[in-house]
Every structure is written in structure tokens, then in C-alpha cells.
C-alpha positions in Angstrom: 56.9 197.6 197.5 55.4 198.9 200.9 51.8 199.3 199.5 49.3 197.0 197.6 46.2 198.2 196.7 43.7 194.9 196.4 39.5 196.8 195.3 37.3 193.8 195.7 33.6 193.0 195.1 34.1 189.9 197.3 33.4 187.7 194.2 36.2 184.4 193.9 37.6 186.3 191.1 38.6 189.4 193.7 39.2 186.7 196.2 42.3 184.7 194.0 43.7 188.7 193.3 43.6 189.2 197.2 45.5 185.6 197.6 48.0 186.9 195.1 48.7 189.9 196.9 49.1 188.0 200.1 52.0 186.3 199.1 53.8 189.3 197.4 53.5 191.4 200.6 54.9 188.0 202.9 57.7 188.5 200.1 58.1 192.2 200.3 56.4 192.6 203.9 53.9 195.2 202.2 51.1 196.3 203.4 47.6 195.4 202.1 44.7 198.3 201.2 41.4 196.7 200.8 38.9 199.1 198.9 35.3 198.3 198.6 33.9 200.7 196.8 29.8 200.7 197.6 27.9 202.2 194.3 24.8 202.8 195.9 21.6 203.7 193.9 20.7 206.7 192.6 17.6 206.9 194.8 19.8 206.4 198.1 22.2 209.4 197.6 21.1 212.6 199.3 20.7 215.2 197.0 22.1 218.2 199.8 24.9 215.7 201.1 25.6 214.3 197.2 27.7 211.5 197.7 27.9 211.3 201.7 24.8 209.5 202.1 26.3 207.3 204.7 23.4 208.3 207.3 20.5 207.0 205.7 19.1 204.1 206.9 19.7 202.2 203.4 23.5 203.2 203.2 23.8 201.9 207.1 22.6 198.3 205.6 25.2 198.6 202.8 28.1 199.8 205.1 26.7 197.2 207.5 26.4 193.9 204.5 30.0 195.4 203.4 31.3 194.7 206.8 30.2 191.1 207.6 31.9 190.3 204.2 35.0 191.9 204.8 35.2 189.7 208.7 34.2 186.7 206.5 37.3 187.8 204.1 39.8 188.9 206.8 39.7 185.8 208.4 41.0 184.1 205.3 44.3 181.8 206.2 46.0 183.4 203.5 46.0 187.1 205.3 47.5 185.7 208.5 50.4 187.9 209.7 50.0 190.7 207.0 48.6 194.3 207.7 45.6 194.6 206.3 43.5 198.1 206.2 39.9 197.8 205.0 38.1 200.1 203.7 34.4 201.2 202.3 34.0 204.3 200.2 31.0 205.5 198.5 31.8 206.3 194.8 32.0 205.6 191.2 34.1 201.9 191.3 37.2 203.3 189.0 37.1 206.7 189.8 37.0 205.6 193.5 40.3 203.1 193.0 42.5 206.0 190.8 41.6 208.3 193.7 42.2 206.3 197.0 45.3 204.9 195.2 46.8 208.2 195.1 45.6 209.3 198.3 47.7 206.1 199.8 50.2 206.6 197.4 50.3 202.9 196.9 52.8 201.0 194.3 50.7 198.3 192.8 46.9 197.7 192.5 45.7 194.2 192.1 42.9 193.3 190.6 41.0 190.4 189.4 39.4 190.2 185.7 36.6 187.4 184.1 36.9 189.4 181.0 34.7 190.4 178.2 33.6 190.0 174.9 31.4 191.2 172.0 28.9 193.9 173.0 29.7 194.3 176.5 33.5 194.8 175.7 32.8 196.8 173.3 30.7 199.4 174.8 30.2 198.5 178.9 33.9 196.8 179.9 34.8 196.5 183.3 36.3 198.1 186.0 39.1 197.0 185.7 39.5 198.0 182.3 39.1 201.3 183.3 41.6 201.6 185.7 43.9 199.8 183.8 43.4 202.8 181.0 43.3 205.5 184.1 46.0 204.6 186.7 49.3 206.4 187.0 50.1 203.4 189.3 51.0 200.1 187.6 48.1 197.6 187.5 48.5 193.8 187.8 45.5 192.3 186.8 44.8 188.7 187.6 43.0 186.3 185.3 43.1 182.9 186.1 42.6 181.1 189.4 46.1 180.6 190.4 47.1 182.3 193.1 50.7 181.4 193.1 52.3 184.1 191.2 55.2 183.4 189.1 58.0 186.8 188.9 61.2 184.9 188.0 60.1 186.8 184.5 58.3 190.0 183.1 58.0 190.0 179.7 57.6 193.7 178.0 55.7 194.1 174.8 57.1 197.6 173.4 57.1 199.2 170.2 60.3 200.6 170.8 60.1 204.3 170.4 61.8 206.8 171.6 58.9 208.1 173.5 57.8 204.9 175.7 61.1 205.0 177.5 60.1 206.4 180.8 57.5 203.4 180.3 60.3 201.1 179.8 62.3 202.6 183.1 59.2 201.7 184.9 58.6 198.1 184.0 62.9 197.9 184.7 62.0 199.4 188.3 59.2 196.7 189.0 60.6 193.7 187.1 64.0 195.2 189.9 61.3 195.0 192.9 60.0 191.5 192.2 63.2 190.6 191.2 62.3 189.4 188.2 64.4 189.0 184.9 63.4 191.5 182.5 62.3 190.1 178.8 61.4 192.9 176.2 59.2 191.6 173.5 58.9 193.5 170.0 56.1 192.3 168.0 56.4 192.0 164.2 53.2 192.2 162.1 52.3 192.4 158.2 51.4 195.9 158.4 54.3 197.5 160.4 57.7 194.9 158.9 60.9 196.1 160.0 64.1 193.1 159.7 64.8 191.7 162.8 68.3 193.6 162.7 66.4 196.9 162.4 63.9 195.5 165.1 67.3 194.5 167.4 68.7 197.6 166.7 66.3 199.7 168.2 65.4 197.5 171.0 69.1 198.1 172.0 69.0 201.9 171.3 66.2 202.0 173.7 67.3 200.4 176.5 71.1 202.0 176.5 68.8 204.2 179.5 67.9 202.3 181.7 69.7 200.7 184.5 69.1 196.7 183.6 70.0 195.0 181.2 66.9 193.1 179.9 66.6 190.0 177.0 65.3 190.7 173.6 62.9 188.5 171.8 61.7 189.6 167.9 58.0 187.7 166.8 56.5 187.7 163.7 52.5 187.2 164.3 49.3 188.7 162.3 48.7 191.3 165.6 50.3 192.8 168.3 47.7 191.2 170.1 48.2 187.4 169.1 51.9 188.0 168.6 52.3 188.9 172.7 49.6 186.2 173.7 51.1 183.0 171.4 54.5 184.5 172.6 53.7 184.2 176.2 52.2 181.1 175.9 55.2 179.2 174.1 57.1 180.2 177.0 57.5 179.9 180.5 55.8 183.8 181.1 55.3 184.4 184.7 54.7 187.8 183.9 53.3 190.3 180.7 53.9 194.0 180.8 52.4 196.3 178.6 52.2 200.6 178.3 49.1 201.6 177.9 47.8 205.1 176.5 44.9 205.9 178.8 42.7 206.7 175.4 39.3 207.9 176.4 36.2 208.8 174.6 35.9 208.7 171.0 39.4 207.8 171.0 39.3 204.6 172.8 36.2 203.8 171.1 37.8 203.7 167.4 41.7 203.1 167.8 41.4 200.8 171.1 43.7 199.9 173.5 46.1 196.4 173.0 46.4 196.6 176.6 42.7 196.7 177.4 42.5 193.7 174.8 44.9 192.0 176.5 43.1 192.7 180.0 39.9 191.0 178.4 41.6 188.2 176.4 45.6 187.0 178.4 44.9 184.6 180.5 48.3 185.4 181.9 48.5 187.8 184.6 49.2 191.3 183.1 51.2 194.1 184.5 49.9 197.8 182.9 52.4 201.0 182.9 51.4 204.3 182.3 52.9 205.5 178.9 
């Protein structure tokens, strides 16, 4: 892990992601990439230049603001001794974070999540959300205020199909990296019943693949949802994993995302792959 990609908003929530990425690159010696990404008002962009307003006197103030926080932020304890590159772009927040990640071609983004709920889940979520349903890259998304992150073990929700296991070869390639034990997790709900042996069986089938051999756990719950979240928290779960589809539109909107759920509702860090 040579890159970490850390977007921040400078709010405590961004801050506790940042101080979690700080002690995976000491670990790894990575490098740290921190993005600001300054949405600027409509009114502000130049409508020859489009989005490289950065002359105007208003966009100098934001570059400006964005600077005296990130000297604030880089003088942090926590950052001592690690590369840090900071940066400001001007663009869309999760447009700007899929797009800088690539052009680094970094191996983890880190980000920080309050949440959401009701209405503004629904039809507003966050940023994070977004990349989470967007990014190629894995996304590690950090909910609580702990900034000591525990890898000893990843647990992987997965349906077991056929199909997810190029998903499965990359949780087994970053549960390898943090050199964490790899835990795959089938959920069993009302609605979708299989016997645990039939459950076992293709939890084995799946991972004859990959290179690591993981632990399989089989829970009955009412959800995927609930069944990954009262799983995690009846054990010692440094770590979830989760595919997710990268639904958009109309799509998103009526079947959802468990790993968008899970972004808005875990309050253990989650780890999204790509599926």
C-alpha cells in the first residue's frame, strides 16, 4: 500500500479519517494524498474558462481560506514523518475524488462518514456514498471517532456467487496487505433460505480461487443488512468488507445499495470493493 487517498472538508469527522490513515501509512510507509475539493458557486465559475475560475478574485479567497486550513491540519502531531501531498481542485466533490484517485493511481481512499437518514438518505446522501458506489479503488470509510484502526480481521459479507469472485480476490489482496485474517460472512435471511451445508458448500466452491484461505461464518437474521451489522457487533470485527454494484439512477433509487446502507448505518469502519 504505497498510496492513500484521504478528501477532507476539514470537519473532525475528515480529521479522525486522516488520523486513521496516518497510522496505516507509519505501518505500510505509504504516502498520504490530501484532496480538498473547493465547490465553488455557480456565480463564481467563469462561463469562457468553465471550471478554471481560479483567477477571480473570489476563487483566490477560497484557494487562499483552503490553505490556512490545510497549514492548521498539516501541522497535526499525528502527520509527523509521513509524506504528505496536499491538494485543492475545483470540481464536483465525488466526481473530483474518482478522478484524482485514478490520476494518482492510489490503493485506498479514506474517508470519514456522519451518515444519514430518512429524507436526506434517501434522495441527497453524501459524498461519500457516492464514491463508495463509484470507485474502482477500494473505499474505507470511517465512522466513529476512533482513530486506532483495528486489521487483525476483515470480515466479508458475500452472496457467494460465481460472479463476485474477482470481488472476493480483492478483499483476499487487501485483507493480504493489512495483514489481516480474512473472515467471509454469508448472510441467511427468510426470503433467500438455503441449509447452512448448502450455504458452506458454496462458500468453499467460491474460494477454491483465491490464494488465502479465509474463515466461514453462516447467520440467520431478518436482512442482509442487520444480519452483517448484529454479526459484526457480536464479534471482535476490526474490519467489514462489502461488493458493491455501483447502481445509479433509477436503479439505485428502487433496489438500493446494502453497501450504501451500511455506509449510513455500521458504525464499524467499512471497506467497499468494486463488484
Amino acid at each position: 500500500m504505497k498510496k492513500i487517498l484521504v478528501p477532507t472538508d476539514f470537519s473532525d469527522q475528515a480529521e479522525v479519517a486522516l488520523k486513521v490513515a496516518a497510522s496505516l501509512a507509519k505501518k505500510f510507509d505509504s504516502e498520504i494524498f490530501l484532496l480538498h475539493m473547493l465547490e465553488l458557486p455557480l456565480q463564481l465559475i467563469d462561463p469562457i474558462q468553465g471550471a478554471s475560475s481560479r483567477n477571480l478574485p473570489e476563487s483566490i479567497f477560497f484557494m487562499k481560506l483552503a490553505h490556512q486550513r490545510f497549514t492548521k491540519l498539516m501541522s497535526k502531531p499525528f502527520l509527523k514523518g509521513i509524506r504528505v501531498h496536499e491538494t485543492v481542485q475545483f470540481h464536483q466533490a465525488f466526481e473530483g475524488i474518482k478522478d484524482f484517485s485514478k490520476e494518482i493511481d492510489c490503493d485506498l481512499i479514506i474517508m470519514g462518514s456522519h451518515g444519514a437518514s430518512g429524507f436526506k438518505e434517501m434522495f441527497i446522501g453524501s459524498n461519500t456514498e457516492k464514491v463508495v458506489r463509484s470507485s474502482e479503488i477500494p473505499v474505507l470509510v470511517i465512522k466513529n471517532t476512533n482513530a486506532e484502526l483495528n486489521t487483525e480481521k476483515l470480515i466479508f459479507a458475500t452472496d457467494a456467487k460465481p460472479a463476485t469472485i474477482h470481488t472476493l480476490q480483492k478483499a483476499a489482496d487487501f485483507a493480504k496487505t493489512i495483514d489481516a485474517a480474512l473472515h467471509l460472512l454469508y448472510i441467511n435471511t427468510p426470503n433467500d433460505f438455503i441449509t447452512s451445508k448448502e450455504a458452506g458448500e458454496r462458500l468453499k466452491n467460491l474460494t477454491e480461487k483465491i490464494d488465502i484461505k479465509p474463515h466461514f461464518h453462516i447467520y440467520n437474521d431478518i436482512s442482509v443488512e442487520k444480519g452483517i451489522l448484529n454479526f459484526a457487533a457480536g464479534t471482535n470485527a476490526g474490519l467489514i468488507g462489502i461488493g458493491t454494484h455501483g447502481r445509479k439512477g433509477l436503479a439505485h433509487f428502487f433496489n438500493g445499495s446494502i453497501s450504501e446502507d451500511l455506509v449510513n448505518h455500521a458504525q464499524h469502519p467499512l471497506v467497499t470493493f468494486k463488484i
